[in-house]
Structures are given as C-alpha cells and as structure tokens.
N, C-alpha and C positions, 0 to 999 in steps of 0.2 A: 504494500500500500504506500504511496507517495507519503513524503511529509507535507503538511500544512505548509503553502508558499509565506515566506516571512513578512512578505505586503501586506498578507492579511491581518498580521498583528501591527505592521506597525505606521499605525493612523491614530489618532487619538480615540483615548479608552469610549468616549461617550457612543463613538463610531463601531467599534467593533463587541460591547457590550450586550447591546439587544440581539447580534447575529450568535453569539456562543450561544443562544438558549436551544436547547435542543442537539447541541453537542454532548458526548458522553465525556466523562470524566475519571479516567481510570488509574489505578494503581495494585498490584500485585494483582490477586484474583477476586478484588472488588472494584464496584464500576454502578455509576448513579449518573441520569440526563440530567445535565445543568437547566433547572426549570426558571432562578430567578439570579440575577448579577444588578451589580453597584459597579458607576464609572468612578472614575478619580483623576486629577488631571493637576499638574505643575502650580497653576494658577488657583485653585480650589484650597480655600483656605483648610479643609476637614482632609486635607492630604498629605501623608506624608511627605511627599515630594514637596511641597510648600515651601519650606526654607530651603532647599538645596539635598544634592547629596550628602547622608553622612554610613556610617558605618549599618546602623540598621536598616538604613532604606537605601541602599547600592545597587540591589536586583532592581530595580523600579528606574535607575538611571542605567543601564544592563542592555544586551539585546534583547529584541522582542521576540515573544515567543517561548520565555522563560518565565521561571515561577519566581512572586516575593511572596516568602511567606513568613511572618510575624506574628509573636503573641500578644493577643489583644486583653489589657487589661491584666497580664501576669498570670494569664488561667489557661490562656484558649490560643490555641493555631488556629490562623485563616490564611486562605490562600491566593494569592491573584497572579490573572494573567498581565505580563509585561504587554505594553504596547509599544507608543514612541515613548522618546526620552523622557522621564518623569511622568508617563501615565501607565494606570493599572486597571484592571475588573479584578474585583472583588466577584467571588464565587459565593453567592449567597446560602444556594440552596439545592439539592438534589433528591432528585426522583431516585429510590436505590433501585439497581437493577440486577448484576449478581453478587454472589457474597452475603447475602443478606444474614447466615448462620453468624458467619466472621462478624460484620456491623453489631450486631446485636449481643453478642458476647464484647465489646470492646465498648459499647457505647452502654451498655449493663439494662437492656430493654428488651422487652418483647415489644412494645408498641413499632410497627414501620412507620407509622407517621413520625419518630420522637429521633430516629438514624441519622437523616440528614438538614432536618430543615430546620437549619443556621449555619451559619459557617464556622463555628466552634464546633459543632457537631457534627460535620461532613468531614472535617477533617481528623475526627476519633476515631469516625466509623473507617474511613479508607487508611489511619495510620500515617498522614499529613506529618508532618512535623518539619522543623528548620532543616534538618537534614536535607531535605528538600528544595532549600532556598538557593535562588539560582540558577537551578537545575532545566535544562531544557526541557519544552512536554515536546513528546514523540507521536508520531500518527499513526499506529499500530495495534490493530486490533490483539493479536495474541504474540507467542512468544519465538514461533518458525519465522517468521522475518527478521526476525535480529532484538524484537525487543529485547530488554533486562525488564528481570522479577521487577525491580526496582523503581524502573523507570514509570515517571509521570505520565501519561498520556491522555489525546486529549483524538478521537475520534468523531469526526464530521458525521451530520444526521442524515438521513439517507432523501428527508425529504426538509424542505426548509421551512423554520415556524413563525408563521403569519398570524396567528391569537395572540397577539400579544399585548400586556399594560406599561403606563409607563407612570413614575409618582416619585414622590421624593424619599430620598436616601433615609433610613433609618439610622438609631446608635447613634448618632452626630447629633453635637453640637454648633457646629461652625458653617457656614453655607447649605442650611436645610432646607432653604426654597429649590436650589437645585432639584428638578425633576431627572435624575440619572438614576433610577431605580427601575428596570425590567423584571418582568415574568412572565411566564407561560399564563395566560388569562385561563381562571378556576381549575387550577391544578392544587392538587388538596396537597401539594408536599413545599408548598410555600412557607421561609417563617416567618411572613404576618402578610395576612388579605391587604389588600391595596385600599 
C-alpha cells in the first residue's frame, strides 16, 4: 500500500482536520476510525506552537506527517497529526474497530463507548505514549509490507466522509470561538455531542 503523499499533511491543521475523519488509526493489533479531531495552528493562542519551538512541542515544528504526542495535564497522552510548521490535529476520538479484548483490558472497561472517546482515552486503549513522539505514521494496513508491530499508522477510508459537524474546540481556555472542532455527525463514539 502507498504511503500517504506528505502534501497531504502539510497544509494547515484546520485544512486537513475535517479530511482524517474517517481515516483508521492504528497501532500494534488495535485500530479505531478517527470519528472526531481539533485543529491547532502557530497563531492560535490555545496552541502549543504559540510561543515558538521549544523542547516539548519540536514534533509540531517537525515534518508532516509525524506524530506530537504530549501529556495533557500530567495524566493523559494525546496524540496529533503534524501538518505545516507549527500546526497539528489533535485526535479527539475513535470508533474502536479491532483489539477491542486488548482496549478494554488496558483502559479497565467493559463499556465500548468509554475505549476511545477522548483523547486521553484512545491513546490507553491503543498504548499511545511519548514513545511515540515524532514518530512517522505509516500507511499500512498489516505487517507483510514492511510495517513494524510498533509503528503508528494511519490508513485512508475507503470511501470519503461527507456527514460531517463542525463547532468549537473543547478543554480550552484561550481562542474558544475558534470553530476547529470536527466529527462524524451522530456517531455515538464522540467525547461530547456538538
């Protein structure tokens, strides 16, 4: 399977946030459709990138195409895709699709709706961590074409999703009117209704 052309990542996050929905989201032998993403962008005060490069936010000034992944709040991994220079998507939310034994034992639930929807939570379930940070996503469905166990990957939908909403970013404090908030319109694995 091709990789993912690096043009596609590297436009600004607000551009290429609404187009991941519907992409799958994979790592080892678990793997959830990205139903909802946050843009984030240089100028956006609620972005890391805001002040400049520094040591925590380097993946985010980094090629596109690659993951910044940071813990939010001292608790929690979230993940985003790199775009241009100092913009990112934030991975809000995932539909889980395999692994769900694995998510559920690691995220300590039986409930599927409680696996992925947040981005603290998606990144338990698939074992996210800074480890990660960096790290190219690969366009490879399984592991005969060269994936690694290891490797991030971020596999295209087969068909492109057009339901979609759009509303302002959650979690933040700082530029909240920004409407950069997508999801998959009434997909119940959202974490919060629009």
């Amino acid at each position: 399977m091709p990789a993912i052309a690096s043009s596609f990542f590297d436009r600004p996050a607000a551009e290429v946030a609404p187009e991941l929905l519907g992409y799958q989201l994979a790592l080892g032998s678990t793997a959830g459709c990205i139903v909802e993403t946050e843009a984030y962008a240089p100028d956006d005060a609620a972005s890391h990138s805001f002040s400049g490069p520094t040591r925590r936010n380097r993946a985010m000034f980094g090629p596109p195409g690659h993951a910044y992944v940071y813990r939010s709040y001292g608790l929690h991994w979230c993940v985003n895709v790199v775009c241009a220079p100092g913009h990112a998507v934030l991975i809000r939310a995932l539909q889980p699709l395999t692994g769900l034994e694995i998510m559920r034992q690691r995220r300590g639930t039986t409930l599927d709706r409680a696996l992925c929807s947040g981005p603290g939570k998606l990144t338990q379930a698939l074992a996210i961590t800074d480890q990660h940070d960096g790290q190219r996503f690969v366009e490879r469905a399984g592991f005969a074409d060269g994936a690694d166990f290891d490797d991030l990957r971020l596999i295209a939908p087969i068909l492109p999703t057009t339901n979609l909403q759009q509303g302002r970013r959650i979690g933040i404090s700082r530029a909240i009117d920004l409407p950069w908030r997508w999801g998959i319109a009434g997909s119940p694995w959202l974490s919060k209704k629009f």
